[in-house]
N, C-alpha and C positions, 0 to 999 in steps of 0.2 A: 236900777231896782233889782234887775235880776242878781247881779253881784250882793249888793248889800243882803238880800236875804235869803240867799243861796240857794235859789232855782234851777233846779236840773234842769239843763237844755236840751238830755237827750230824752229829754221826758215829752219834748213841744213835737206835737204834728208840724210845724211852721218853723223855717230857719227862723235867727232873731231878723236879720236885715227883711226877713217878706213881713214884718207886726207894718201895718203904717199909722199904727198911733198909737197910744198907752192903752184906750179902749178894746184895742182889737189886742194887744196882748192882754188884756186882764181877763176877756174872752175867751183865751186860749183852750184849745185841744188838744188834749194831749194823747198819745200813746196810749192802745188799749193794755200793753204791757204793762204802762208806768201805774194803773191803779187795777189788779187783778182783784175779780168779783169773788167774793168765796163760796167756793162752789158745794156746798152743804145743803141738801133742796131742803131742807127745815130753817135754814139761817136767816134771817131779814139784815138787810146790810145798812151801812150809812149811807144815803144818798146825796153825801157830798161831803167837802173834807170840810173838816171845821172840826169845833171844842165842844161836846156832847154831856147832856143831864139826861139824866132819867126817873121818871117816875111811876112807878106800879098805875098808882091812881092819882088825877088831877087834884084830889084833896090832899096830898102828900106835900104838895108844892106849898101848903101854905107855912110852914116854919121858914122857909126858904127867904120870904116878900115879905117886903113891909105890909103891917097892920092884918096876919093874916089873909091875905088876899091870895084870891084862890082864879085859876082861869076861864074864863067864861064865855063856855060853848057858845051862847047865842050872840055875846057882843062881835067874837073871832070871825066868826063869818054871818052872821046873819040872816041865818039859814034855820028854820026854826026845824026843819028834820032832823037837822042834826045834832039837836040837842039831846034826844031821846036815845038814837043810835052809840052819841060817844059820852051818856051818862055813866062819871066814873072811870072816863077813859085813862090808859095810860099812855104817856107823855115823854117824847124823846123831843129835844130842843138841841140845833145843831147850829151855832153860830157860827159863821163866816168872816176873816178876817180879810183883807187888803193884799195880802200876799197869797192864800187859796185859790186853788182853781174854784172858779165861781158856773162851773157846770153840775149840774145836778141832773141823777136820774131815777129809777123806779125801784125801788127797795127791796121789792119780791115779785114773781108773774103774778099778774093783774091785768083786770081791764079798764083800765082808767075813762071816767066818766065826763063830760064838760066842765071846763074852769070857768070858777067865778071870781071877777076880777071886785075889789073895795078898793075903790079909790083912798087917800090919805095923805097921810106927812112921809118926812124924812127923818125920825127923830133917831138918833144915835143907836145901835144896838150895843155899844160895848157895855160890859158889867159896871163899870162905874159911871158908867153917865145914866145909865137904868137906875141906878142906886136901889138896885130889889125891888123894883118894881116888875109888874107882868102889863102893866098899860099900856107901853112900845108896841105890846103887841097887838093889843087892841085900836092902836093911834094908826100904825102906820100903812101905807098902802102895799095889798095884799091879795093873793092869790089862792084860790083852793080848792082843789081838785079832789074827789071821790074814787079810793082803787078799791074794786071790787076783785077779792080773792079767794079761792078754793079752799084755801088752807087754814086761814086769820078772820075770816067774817071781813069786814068795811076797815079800812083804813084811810084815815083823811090828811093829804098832804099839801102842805101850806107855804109857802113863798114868801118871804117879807122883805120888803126895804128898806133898807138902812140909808145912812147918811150919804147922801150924793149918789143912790142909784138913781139912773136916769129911766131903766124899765127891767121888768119882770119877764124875758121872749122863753116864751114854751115851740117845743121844734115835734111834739107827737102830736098823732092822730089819734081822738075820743073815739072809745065804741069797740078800737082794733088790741087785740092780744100786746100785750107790753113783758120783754123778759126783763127779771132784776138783771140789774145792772146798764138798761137799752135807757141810752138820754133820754130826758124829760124834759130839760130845756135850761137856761144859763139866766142869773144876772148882769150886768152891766154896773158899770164903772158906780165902786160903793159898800159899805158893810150890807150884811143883811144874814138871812134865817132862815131857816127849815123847821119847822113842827111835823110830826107826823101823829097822829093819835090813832090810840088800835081801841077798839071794843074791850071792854072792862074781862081782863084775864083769858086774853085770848093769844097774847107773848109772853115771852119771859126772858128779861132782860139781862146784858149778862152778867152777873157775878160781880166783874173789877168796878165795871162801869158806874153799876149802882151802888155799891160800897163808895167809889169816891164821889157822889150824886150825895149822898147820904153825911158826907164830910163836906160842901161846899166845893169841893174840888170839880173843875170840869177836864173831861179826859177828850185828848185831840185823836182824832180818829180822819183814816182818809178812805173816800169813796171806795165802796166795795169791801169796805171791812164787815166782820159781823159784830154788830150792836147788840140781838136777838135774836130766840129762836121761838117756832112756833111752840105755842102751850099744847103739852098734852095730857087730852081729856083723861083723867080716871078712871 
C-alpha cells in the first residue's frame, strides 16, 4: 500500500515493521514536520488532508446537488440551536480518501465544546456513489463538536463515516483551550468527512479554492494548510 501510493515513510511517527495491522497504519501519526500548521493568527486551516469545496453560504450548494438540495442544519445534527447560530452558514466539505492520513484536528484556537455522537450507515462518501447528492451526509453516522472562538464567532465541526469506518475516536478534552493545529481525534479504517460551518460571513475563503468550488472542481489540500482567513469587519 504504502509503495502503490507513494507514502512517505519519513513522514510516519512508526517504523513500517512496528504498524501491527492495516488499521493501525491507516491510524498513522505522523511527523509534526510532515504537515506544518500555517502560521498566520488570521488563517483557518484544513483540518485534515483530503479534497476540499467551499461555500460562502449553505444556499450556494444548491446548483452543485441534485434537485436543488440544499444542506440541512437541523437533519445534520439534530440539534435545534444550531440551526439559528449556522442560518446561512458557510461550508467547507473536506473528504478523506483511503490513502490520507485520517488524523484530524482543530482548525483555529478555540474551545471546543462536548461531541455529539448520531448513530447511522456507512454509505460511500466518494463523488460518484453520492451522485450530488448531500443526503450521505445526512444518512451517515456522525459526530459534532461546537468550537467556540475569539476571532470567528461558533464554528461547528463534523466527523462522518464513510464506507467501512469502524469508529469516529476524538483524543481532546471539552471545555480546555485547543491551538489550531493540536489533534482532535482520527478515523479508523474507511472513507469519511469533515464539515466545518462558520457563522454567515464571518471567514473568507480562499480565492483558488473557491474559484475551483465554483467550477465542480475539488482542490486536495493537507492538514495545516490555510483554506481561510478571518472576515474583516468594516
Amino acid at each position: 500500500f504504502i509503495k502503490k501510493y507513494g507514502i512517505k515513510e519519513e513522514s510516519l511517527e512508526k517504523k513500517i515493521d512496528d504498524f501491527s495491522s492495516f488499521n493501525d497504519f491507516f491510524t498513522r501519526k505522523l511527523k509534526p514536520s510532515a504537515r506544518p500548521i500555517s502560521p498566520r493568527s488570521n488563517s483557518i486551516i484544513a483540518p485534515s488532508d483530503g479534497r476540499v469545496l467551499v461555500y460562502n453560504s449553505i444556499s450556494d450548494t444548491t446548483p452543485f446537488f441534485v434537485k436543488g438540495e440544499k444542506l440541512s442544519i437541523s437533519k445534520l445534527t439534530r440539534n435545534p440551536k444550531f440551526v439559528k447560530i449556522f442560518k446561512n452558514a458557510g461550508l467547507a466539505i473536506i473528504r478523506l480518501a483511503p490513502i490520507d492520513c485520517h488524523r484530524f484536528c482543530f482548525p483555529i484556537d478555540c474551545e471546543p465544546q462536548m461531541t455529539y455522537l448520531i448513530n447511522g450507515s456507512y454509505l460511500s462518501v466518494n463523488p460518484i456513489a453520492m451522485k450530488g447528492s448531500l443526503k450521505t451526509f445526512l444518512e451517515n453516522k456522525r459526530m459534532s463538536t461546537l468550537l467556540c472562538t475569539k476571532t470567528c464567532g461558533n464554528i461547528l465541526m463534523v466527523e462522518i463515516g464513510g464506507t467501512c469506518v469502524g469508529s469516529i475516536k476524538q483524543t481532546f478534552s471539552p471545555f480546555k483551550k485547543a491551538l489550531k493545529g493540536q489533534e482532535k481525534g482520527y478515523f479508523e479504517f474507511g472513507g469519511s468527512t469533515v464539515l466545518l460551518l462558520f457563522e454567515h460571513e464571518k471567514v473568507k475563503f480562499a480565492d483558488d479554492i473557491l474559484e475551483n468550488t465554483m467550477n465542480g472542481i475539488e482542490t486536495y489540500v493537507l492538514m495545516g494548510d490555510s483554506i481561510a482567513t478571518v472576515a474583516q469587519n468594516e
